[in-house]
N, C-alpha and C positions, 0 to 999 in steps of 0.2 A: 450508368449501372446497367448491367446486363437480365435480362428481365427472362425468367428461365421457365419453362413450359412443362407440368409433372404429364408425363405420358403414364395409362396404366393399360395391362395386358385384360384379356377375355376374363380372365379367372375374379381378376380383380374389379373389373364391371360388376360382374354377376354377382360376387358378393355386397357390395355397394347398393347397387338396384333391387337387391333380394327376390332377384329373378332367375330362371332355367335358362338353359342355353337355346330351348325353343323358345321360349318367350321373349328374348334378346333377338332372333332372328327373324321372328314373326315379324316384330317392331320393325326390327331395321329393314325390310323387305316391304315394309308398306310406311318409309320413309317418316316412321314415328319418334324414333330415338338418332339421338347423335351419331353419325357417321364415324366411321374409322379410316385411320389416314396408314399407310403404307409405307413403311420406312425402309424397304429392300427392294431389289430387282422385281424378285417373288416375292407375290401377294399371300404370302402362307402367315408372314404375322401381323396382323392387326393390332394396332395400339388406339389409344382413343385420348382425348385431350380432358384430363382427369375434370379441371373447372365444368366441359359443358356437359359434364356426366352430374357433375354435381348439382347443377343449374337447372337440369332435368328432373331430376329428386324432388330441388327445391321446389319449385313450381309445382308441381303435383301435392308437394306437401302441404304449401299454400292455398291451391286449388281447395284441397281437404279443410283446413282448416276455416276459407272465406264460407265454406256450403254449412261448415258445425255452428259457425255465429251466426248465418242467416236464420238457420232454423231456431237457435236459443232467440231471435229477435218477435 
């Protein structure tokens, strides 16, 4: 079975991440956030591999959530 990969565009990062497009680039410029991979000759569109966007999220969400029980502990 063919195991199929969701690409998403800039617009649809940023809504996800509920972040500005400077704060998507600050990250990605100090190799904080998932890299974008290149699917043309030109580098003009960037797509991003939706899971490790989501993976990104996740962990931060995590993160937040492990520091809320420490402090209730």
């Amino acid at each position: 079975m063919t195991k199929y990969v969701e690409l998403i565009r800039k617009a649809e990062v940023k809504r996800r991440a509920a972040m500005s497009n400077t704060l998507l680039h600050e990250l990605l410029g100090k190799g904080l956030f998932p890299q974008p991979t290149y699917l043309t000759e030109s580098t003009r569109i960037p797509v991003w591999n939706a899971a490790e966007v989501d993976e990104w999220i996740k962990v931060r969400l995590d993160r937040r959530s492990l520091s809320a029980s420490e402090v209730a502990a």
